[in-house]
Each structure stands twice: as C-alpha cells, then as structure tokens.
PQR file with spaces between the fields and no chain letter, atoms N, CA, C, O and H, PARSE charges and radii, in Angstrom:
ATOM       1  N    UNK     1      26.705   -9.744   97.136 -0.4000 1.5000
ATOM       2  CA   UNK     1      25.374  -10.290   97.094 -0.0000 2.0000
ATOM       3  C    UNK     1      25.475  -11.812   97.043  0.5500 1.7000
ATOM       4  O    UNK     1      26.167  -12.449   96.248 -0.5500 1.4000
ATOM       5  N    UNK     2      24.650  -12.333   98.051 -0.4000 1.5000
ATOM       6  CA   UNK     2      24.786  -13.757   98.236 -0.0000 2.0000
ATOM       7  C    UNK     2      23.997  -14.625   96.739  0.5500 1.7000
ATOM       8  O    UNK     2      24.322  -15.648   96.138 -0.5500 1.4000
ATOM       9  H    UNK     2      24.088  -11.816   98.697  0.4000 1.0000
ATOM      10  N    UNK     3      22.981  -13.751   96.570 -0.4000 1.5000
ATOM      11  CA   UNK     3      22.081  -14.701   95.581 -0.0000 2.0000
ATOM      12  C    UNK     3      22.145  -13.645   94.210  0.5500 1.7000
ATOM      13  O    UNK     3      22.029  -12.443   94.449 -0.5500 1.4000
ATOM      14  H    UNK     3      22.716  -12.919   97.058  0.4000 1.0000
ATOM      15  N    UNK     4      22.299  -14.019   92.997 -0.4000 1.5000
ATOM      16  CA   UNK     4      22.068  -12.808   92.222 -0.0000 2.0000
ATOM      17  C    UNK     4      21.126  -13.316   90.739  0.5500 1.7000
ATOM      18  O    UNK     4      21.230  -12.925   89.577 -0.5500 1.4000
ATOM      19  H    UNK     4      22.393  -14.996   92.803  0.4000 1.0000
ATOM      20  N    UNK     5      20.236  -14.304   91.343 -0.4000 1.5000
ATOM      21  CA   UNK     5      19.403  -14.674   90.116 -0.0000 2.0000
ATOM      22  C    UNK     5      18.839  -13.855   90.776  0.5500 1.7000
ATOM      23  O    UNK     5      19.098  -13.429   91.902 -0.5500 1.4000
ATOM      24  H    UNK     5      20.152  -14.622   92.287  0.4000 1.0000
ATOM      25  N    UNK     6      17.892  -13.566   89.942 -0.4000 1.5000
ATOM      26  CA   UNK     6      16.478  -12.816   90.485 -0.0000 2.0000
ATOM      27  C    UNK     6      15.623  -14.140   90.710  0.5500 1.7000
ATOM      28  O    UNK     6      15.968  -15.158   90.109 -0.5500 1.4000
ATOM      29  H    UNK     6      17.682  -13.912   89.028  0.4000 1.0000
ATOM      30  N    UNK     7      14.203  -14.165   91.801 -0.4000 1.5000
ATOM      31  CA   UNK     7      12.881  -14.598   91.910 -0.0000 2.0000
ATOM      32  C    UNK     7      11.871  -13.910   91.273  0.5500 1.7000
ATOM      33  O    UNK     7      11.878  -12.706   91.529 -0.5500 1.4000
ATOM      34  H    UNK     7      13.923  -13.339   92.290  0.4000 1.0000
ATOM      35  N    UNK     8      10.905  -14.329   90.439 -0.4000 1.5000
ATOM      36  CA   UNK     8       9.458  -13.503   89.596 -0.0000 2.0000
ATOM      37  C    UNK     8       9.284  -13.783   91.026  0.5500 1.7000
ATOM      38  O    UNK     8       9.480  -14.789   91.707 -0.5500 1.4000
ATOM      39  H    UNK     8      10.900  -15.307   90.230  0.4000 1.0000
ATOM      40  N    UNK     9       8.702  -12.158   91.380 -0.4000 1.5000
ATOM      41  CA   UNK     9       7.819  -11.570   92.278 -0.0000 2.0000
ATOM      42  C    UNK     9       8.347  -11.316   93.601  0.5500 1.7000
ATOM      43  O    UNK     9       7.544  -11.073   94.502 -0.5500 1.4000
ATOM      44  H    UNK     9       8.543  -11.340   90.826  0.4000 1.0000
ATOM      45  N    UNK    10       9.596  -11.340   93.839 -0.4000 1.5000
ATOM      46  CA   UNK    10      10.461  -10.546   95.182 -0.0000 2.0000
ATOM      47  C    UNK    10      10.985   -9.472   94.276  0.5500 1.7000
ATOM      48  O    UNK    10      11.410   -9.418   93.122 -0.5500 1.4000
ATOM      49  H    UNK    10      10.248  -11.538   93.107  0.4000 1.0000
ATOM      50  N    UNK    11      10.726   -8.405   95.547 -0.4000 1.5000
ATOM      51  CA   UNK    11      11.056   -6.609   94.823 -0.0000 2.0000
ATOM      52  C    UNK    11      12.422   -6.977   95.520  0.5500 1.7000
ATOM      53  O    UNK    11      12.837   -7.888   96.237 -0.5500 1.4000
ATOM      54  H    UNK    11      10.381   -8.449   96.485  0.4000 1.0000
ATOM      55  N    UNK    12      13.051   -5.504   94.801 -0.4000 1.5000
ATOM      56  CA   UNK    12      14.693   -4.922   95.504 -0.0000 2.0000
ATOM      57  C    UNK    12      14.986   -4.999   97.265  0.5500 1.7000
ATOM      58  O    UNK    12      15.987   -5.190   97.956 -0.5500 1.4000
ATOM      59  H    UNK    12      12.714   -4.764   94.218  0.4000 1.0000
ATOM      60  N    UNK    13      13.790   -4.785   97.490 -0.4000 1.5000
ATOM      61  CA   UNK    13      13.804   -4.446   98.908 -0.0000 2.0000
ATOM      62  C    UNK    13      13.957   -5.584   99.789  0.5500 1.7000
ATOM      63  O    UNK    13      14.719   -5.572  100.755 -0.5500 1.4000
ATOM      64  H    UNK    13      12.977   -4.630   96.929  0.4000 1.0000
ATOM      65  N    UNK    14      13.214   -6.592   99.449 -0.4000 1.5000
ATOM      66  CA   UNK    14      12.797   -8.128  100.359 -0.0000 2.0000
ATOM      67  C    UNK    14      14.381   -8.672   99.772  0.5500 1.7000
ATOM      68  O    UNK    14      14.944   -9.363  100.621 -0.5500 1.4000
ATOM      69  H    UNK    14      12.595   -6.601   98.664  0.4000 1.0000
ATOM      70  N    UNK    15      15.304   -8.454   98.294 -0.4000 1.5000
ATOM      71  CA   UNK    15      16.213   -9.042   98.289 -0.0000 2.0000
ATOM      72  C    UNK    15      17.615   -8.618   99.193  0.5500 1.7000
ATOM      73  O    UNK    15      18.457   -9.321   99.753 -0.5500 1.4000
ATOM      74  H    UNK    15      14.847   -7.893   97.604  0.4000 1.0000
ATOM      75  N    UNK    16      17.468   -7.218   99.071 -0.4000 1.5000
ATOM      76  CA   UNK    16      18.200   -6.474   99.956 -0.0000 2.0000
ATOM      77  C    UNK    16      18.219   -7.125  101.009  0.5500 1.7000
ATOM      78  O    UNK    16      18.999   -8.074  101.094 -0.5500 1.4000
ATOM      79  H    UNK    16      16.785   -6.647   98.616  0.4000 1.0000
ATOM      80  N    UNK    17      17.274   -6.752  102.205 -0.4000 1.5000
ATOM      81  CA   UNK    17      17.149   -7.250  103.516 -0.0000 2.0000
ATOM      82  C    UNK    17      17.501   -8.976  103.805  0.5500 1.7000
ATOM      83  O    UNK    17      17.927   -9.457  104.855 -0.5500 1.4000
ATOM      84  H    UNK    17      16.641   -5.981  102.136  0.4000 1.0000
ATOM      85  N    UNK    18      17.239   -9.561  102.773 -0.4000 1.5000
ATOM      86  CA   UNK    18      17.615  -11.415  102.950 -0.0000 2.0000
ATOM      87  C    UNK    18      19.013  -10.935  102.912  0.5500 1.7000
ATOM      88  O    UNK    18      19.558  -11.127  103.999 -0.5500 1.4000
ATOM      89  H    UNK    18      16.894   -9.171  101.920  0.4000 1.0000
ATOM      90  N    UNK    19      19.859  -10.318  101.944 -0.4000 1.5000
ATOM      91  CA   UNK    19      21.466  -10.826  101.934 -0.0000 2.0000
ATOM      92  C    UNK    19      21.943  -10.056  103.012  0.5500 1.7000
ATOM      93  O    UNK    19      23.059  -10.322  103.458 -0.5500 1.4000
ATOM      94  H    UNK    19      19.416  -10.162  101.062  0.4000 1.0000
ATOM      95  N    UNK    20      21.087   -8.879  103.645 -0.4000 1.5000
ATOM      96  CA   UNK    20      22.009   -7.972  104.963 -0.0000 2.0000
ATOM      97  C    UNK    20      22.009   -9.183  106.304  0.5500 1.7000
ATOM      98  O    UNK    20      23.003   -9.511  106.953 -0.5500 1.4000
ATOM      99  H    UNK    20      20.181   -8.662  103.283  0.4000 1.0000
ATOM     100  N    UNK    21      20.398   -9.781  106.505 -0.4000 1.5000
ATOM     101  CA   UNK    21      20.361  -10.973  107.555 -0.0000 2.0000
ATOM     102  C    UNK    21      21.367  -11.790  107.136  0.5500 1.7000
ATOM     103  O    UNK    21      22.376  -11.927  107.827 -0.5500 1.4000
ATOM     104  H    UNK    21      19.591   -9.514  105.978  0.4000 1.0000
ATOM     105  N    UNK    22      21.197  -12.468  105.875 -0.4000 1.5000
ATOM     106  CA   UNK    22      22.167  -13.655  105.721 -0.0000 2.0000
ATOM     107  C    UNK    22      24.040  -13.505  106.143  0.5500 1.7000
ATOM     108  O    UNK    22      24.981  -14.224  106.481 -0.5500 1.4000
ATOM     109  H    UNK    22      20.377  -12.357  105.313  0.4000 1.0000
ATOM     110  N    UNK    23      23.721  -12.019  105.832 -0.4000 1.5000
ATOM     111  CA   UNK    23      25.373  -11.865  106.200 -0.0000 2.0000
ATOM     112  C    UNK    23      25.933  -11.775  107.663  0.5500 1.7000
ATOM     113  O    UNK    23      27.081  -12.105  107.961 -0.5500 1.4000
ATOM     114  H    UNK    23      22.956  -11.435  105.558  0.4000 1.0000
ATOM     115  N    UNK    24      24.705  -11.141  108.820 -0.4000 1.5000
ATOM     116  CA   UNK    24      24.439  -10.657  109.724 -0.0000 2.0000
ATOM     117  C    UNK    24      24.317  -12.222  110.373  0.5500 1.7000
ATOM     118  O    UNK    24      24.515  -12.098  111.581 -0.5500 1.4000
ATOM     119  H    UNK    24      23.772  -10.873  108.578  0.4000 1.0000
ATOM     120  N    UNK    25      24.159  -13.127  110.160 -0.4000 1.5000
ATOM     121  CA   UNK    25      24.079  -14.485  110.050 -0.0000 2.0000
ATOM     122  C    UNK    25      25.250  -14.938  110.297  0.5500 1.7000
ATOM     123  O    UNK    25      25.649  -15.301  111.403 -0.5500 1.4000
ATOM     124  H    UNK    25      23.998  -13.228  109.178  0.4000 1.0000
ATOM     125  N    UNK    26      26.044  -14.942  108.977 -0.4000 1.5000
ATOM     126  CA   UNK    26      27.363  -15.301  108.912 -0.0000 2.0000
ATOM     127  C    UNK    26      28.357  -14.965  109.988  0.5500 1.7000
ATOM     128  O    UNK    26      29.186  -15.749  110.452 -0.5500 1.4000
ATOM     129  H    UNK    26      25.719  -14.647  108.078  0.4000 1.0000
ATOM     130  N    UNK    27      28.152  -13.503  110.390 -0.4000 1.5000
ATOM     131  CA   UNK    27      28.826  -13.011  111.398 -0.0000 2.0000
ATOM     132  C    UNK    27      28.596  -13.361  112.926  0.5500 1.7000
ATOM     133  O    UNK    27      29.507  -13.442  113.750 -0.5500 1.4000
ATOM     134  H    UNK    27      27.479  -12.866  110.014  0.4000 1.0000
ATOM     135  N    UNK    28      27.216  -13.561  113.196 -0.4000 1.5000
ATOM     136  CA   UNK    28      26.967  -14.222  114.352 -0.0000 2.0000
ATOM     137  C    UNK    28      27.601  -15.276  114.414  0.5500 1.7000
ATOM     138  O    UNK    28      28.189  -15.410  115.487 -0.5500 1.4000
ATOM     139  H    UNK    28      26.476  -13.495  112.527  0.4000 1.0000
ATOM     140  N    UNK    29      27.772  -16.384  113.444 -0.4000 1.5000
ATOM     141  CA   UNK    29      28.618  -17.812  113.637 -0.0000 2.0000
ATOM     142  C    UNK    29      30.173  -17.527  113.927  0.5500 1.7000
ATOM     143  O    UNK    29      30.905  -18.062  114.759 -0.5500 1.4000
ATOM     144  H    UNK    29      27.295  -16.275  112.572  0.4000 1.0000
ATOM     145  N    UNK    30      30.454  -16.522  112.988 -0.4000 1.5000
ATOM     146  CA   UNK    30      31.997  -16.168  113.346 -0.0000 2.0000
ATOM     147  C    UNK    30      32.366  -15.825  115.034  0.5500 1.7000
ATOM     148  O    UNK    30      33.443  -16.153  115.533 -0.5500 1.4000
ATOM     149  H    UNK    30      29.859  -16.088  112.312  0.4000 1.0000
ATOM     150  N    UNK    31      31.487  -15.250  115.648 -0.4000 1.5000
ATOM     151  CA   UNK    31      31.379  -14.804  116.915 -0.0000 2.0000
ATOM     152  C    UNK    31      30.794  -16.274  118.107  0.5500 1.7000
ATOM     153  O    UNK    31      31.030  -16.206  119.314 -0.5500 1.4000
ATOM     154  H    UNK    31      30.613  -14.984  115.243  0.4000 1.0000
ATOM     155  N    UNK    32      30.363  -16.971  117.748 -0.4000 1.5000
ATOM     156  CA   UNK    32      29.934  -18.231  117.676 -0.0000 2.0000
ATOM     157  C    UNK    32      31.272  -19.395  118.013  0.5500 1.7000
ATOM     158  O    UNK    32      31.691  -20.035  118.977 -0.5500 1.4000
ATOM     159  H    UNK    32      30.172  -17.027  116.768  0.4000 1.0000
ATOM     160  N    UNK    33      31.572  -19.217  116.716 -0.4000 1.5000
ATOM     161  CA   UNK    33      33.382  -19.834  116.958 -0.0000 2.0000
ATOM     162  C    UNK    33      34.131  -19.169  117.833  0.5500 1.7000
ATOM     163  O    UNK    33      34.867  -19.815  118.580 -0.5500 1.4000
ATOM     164  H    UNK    33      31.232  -18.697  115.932  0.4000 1.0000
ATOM     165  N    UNK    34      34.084  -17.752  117.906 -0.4000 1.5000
ATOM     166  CA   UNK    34      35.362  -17.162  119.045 -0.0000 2.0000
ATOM     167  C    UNK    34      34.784  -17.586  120.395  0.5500 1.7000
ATOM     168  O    UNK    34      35.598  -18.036  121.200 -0.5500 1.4000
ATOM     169  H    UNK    34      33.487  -17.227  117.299  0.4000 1.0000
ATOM     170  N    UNK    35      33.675  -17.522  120.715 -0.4000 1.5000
ATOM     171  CA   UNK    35      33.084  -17.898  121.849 -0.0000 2.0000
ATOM     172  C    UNK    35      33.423  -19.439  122.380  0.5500 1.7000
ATOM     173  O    UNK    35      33.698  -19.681  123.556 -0.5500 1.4000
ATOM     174  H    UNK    35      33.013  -17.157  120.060  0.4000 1.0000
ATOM     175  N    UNK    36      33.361  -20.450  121.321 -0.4000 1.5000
ATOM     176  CA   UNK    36      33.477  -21.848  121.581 -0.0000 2.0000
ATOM     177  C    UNK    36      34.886  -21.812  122.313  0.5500 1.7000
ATOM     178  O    UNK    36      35.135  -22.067  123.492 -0.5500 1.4000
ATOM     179  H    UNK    36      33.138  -20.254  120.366  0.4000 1.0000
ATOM     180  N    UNK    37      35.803  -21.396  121.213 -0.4000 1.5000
ATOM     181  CA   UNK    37      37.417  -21.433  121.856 -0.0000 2.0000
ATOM     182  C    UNK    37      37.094  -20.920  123.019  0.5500 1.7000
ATOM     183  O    UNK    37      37.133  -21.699  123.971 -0.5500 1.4000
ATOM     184  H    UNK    37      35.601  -21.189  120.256  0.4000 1.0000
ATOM     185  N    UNK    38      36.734  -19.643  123.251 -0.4000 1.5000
ATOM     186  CA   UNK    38      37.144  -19.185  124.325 -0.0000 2.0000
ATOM     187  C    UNK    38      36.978  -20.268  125.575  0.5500 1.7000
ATOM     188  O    UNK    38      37.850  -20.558  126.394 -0.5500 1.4000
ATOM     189  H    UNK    38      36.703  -19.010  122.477  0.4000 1.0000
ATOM     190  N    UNK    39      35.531  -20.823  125.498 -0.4000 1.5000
ATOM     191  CA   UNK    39      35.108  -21.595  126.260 -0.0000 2.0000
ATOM     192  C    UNK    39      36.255  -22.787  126.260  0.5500 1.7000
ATOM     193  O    UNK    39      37.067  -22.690  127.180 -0.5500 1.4000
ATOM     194  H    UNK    39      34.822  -20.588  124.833  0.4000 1.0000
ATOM     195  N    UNK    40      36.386  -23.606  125.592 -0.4000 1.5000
ATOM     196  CA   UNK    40      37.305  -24.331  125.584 -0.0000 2.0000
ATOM     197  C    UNK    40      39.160  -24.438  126.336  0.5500 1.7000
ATOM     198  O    UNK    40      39.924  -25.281  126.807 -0.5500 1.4000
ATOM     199  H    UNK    40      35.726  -23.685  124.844  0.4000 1.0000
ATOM     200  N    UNK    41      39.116  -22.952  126.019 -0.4000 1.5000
ATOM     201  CA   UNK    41      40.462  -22.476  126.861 -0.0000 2.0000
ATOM     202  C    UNK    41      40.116  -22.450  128.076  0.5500 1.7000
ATOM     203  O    UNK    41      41.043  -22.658  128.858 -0.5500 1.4000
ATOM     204  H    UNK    41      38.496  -22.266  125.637  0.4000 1.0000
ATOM     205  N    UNK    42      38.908  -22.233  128.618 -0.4000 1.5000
ATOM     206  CA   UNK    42      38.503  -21.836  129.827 -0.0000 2.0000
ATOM     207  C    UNK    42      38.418  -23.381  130.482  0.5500 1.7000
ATOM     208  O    UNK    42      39.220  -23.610  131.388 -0.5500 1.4000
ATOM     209  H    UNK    42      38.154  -22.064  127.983  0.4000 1.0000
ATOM     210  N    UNK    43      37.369  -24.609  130.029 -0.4000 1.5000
ATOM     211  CA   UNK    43      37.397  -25.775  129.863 -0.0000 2.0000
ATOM     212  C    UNK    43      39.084  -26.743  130.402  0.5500 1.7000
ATOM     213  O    UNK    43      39.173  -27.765  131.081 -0.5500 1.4000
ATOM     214  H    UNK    43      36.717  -24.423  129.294  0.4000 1.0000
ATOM     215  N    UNK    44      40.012  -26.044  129.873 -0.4000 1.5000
ATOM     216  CA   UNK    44      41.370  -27.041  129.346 -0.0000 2.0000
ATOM     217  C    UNK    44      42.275  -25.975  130.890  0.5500 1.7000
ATOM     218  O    UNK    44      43.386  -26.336  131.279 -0.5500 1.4000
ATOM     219  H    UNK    44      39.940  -25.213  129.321  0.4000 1.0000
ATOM     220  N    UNK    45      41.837  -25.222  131.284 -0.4000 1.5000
ATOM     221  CA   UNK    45      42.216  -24.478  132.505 -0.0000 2.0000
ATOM     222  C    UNK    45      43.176  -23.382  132.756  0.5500 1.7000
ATOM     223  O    UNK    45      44.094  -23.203  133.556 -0.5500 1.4000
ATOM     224  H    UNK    45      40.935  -24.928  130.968  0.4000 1.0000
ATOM     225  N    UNK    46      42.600  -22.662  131.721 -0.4000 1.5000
ATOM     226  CA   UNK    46      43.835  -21.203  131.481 -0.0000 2.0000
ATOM     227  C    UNK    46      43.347  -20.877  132.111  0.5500 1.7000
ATOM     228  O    UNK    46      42.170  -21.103  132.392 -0.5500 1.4000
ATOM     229  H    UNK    46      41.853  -22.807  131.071  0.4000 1.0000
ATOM     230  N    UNK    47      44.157  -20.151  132.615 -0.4000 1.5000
ATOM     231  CA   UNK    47      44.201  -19.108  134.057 -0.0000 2.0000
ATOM     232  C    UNK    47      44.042  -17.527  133.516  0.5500 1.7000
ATOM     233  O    UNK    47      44.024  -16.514  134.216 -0.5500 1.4000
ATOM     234  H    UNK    47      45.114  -19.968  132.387  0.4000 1.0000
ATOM     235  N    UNK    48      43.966  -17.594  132.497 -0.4000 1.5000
ATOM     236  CA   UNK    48      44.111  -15.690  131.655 -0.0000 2.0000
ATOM     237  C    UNK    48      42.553  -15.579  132.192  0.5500 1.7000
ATOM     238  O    UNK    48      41.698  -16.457  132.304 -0.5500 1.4000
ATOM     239  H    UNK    48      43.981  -18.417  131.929  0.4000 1.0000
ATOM     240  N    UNK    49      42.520  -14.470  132.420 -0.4000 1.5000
ATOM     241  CA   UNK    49      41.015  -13.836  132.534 -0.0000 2.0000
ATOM     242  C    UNK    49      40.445  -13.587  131.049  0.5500 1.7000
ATOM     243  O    UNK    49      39.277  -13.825  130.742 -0.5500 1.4000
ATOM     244  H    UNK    49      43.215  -13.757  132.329  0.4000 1.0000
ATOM     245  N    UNK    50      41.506  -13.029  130.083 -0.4000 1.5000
ATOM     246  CA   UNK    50      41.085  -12.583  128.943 -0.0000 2.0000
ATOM     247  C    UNK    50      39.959  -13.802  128.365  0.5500 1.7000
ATOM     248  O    UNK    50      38.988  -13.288  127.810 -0.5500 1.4000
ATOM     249  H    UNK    50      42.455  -12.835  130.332  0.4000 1.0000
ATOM     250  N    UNK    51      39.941  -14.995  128.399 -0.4000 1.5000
ATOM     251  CA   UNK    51      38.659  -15.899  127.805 -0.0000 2.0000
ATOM     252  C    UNK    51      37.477  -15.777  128.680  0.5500 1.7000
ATOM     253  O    UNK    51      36.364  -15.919  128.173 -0.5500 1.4000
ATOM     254  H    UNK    51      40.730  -15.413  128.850  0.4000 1.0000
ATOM     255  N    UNK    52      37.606  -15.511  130.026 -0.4000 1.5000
ATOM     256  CA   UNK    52      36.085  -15.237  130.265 -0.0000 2.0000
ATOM     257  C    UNK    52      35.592  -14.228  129.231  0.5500 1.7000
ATOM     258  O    UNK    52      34.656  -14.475  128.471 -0.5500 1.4000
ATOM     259  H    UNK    52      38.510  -15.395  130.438  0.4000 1.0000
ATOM     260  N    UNK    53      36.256  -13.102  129.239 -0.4000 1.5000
ATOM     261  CA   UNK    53      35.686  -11.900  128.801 -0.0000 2.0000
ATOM     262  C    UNK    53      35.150  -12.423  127.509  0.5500 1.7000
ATOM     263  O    UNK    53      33.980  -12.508  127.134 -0.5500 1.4000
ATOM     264  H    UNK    53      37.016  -12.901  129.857  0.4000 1.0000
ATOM     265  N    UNK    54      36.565  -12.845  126.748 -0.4000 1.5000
ATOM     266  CA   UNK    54      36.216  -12.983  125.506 -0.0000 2.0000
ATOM     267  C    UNK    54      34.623  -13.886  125.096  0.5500 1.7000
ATOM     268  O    UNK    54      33.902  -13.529  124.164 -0.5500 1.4000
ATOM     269  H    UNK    54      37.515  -12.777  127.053  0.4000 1.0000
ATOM     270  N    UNK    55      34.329  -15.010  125.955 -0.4000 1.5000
ATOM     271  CA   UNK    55      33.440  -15.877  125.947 -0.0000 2.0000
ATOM     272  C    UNK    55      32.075  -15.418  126.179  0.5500 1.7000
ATOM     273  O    UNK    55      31.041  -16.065  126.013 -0.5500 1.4000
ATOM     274  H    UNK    55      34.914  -15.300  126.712  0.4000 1.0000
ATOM     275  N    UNK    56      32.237  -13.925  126.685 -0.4000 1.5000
ATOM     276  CA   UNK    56      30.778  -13.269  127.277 -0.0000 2.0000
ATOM     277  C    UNK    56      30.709  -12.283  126.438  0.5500 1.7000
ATOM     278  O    UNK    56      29.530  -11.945  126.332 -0.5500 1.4000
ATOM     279  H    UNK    56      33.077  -13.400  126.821  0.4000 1.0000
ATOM     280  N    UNK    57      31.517  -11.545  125.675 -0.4000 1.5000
ATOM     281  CA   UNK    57      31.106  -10.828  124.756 -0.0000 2.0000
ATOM     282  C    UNK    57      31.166  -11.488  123.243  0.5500 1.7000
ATOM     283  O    UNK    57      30.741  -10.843  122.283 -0.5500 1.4000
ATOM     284  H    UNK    57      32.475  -11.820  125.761  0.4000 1.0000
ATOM     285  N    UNK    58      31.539  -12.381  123.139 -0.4000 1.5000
ATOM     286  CA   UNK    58      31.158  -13.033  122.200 -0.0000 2.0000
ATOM     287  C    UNK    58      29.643  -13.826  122.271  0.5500 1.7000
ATOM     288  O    UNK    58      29.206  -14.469  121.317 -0.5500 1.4000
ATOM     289  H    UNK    58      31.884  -12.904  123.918  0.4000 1.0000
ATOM     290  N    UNK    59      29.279  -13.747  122.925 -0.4000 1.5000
ATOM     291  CA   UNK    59      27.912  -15.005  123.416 -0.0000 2.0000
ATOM     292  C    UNK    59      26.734  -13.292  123.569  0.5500 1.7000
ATOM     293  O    UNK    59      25.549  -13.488  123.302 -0.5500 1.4000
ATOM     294  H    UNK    59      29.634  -13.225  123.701  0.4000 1.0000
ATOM     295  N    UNK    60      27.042  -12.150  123.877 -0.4000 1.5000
ATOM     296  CA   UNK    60      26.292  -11.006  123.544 -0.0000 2.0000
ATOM     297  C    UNK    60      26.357  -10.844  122.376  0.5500 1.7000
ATOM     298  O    UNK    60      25.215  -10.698  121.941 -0.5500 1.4000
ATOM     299  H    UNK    60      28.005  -11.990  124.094  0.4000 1.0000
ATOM     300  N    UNK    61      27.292  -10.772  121.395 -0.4000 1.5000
ATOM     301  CA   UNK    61      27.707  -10.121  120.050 -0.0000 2.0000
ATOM     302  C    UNK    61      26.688  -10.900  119.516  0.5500 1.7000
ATOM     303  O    UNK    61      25.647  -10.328  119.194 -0.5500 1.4000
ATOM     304  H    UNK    61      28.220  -10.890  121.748  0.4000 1.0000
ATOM     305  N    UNK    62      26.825  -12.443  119.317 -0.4000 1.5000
ATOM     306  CA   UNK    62      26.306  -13.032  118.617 -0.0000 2.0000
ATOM     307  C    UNK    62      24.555  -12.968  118.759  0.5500 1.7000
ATOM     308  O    UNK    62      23.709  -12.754  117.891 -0.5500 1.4000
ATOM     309  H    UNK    62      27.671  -12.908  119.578  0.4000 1.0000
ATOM     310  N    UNK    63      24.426  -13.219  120.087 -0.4000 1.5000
ATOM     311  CA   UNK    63      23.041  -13.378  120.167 -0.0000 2.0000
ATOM     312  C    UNK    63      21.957  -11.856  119.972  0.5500 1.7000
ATOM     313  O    UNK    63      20.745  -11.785  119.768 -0.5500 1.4000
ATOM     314  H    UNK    63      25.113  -13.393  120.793  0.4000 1.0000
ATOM     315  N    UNK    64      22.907  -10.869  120.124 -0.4000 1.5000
ATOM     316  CA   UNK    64      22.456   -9.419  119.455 -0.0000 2.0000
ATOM     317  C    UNK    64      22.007   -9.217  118.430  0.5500 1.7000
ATOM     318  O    UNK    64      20.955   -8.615  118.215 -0.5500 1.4000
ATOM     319  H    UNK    64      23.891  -10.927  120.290  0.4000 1.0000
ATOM     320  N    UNK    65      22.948   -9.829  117.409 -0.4000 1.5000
ATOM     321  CA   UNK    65      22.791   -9.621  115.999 -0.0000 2.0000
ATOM     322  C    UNK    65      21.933  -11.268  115.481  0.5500 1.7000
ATOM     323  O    UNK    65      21.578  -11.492  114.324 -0.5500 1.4000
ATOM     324  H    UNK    65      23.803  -10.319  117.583  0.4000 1.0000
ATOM     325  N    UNK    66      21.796  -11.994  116.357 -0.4000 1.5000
ATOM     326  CA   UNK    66      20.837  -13.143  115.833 -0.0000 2.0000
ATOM     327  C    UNK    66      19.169  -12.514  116.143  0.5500 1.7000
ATOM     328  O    UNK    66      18.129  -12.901  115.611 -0.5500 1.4000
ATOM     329  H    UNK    66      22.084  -11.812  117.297  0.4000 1.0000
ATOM     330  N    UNK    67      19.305  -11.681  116.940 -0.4000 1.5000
ATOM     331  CA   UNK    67      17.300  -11.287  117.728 -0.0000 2.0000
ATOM     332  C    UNK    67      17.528   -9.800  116.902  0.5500 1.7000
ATOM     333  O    UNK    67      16.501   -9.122  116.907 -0.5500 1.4000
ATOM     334  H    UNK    67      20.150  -11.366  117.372  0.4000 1.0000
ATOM     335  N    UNK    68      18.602   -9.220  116.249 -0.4000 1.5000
ATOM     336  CA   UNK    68      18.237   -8.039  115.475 -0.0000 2.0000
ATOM     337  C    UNK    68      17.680   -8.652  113.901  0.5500 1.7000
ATOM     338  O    UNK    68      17.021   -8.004  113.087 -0.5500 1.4000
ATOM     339  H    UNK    68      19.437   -9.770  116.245  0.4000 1.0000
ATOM     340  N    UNK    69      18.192  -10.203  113.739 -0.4000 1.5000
ATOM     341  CA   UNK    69      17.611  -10.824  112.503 -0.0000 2.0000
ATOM     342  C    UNK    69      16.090  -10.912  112.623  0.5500 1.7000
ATOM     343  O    UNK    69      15.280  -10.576  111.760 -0.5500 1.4000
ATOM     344  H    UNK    69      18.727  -10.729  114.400  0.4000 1.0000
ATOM     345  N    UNK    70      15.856  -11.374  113.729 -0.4000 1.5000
ATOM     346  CA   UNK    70      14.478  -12.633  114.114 -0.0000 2.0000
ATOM     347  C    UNK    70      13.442  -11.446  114.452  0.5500 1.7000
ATOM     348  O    UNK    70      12.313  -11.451  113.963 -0.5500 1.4000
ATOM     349  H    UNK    70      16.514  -11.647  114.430  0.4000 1.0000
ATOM     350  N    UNK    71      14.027  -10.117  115.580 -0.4000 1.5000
ATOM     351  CA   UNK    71      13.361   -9.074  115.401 -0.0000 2.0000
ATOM     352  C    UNK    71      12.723   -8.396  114.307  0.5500 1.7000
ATOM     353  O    UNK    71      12.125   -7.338  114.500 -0.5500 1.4000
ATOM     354  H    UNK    71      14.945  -10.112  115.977  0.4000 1.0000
C-alpha cells in the first residue's frame, strides 16, 4: 500500500482503487523506459530486429494500462 494514513471521508474502496492505478502507473513508466532504450538502440543503428518489436510492444503495454487507468 502506497499511502497508509487514512483520509476522514474516503471509504476502503476509493483507497483500494487509487493504490491499484498508482501501481498500474508505476508499471506503465517501467514499460515507458524499456520502450525509450529500445528506441534509442534503434536511433544509434542496431541492426537486431528484436528493438523494433521490443519498442512497439512496449509503447502498447504502456499505453493499455495508462487508458485502463483514465478509463
């Protein structure tokens, strides 16, 4: 649990759902960073195919779980 004071007048439920986004959050950035590298390898002129991929499913991952927040 990210926060563990309590707020007078947020129930269990509204605290629940903030620390699942906030974490769901966290993880989008992590996916965020793999994406940058990837790009960057791609940028500096590796020839591996593996960073496209990596750069496009990272740039889905993230933005999935950012519009399942905002949703």
């Amino acid at each position: 649990m990210l926060w563990k004071r309590r707020v007078p007048g947020t129930s269990s439920v509204i605290r629940f759902f903030g620390n699942v986004f906030a974490w769901i959050s966290l993880l989008a950035g992590a996916f965020d960073g793999l994406e940058n590298l990837a790009l960057i390898q791609f940028l500096l002129g590796s020839e591996l195919t593996f960073w496209n991929g990596m750069s496009r499913w990272s740039a889905l991952a993230k933005f999935g779980l950012l519009l399942s927040v905002m949703g």
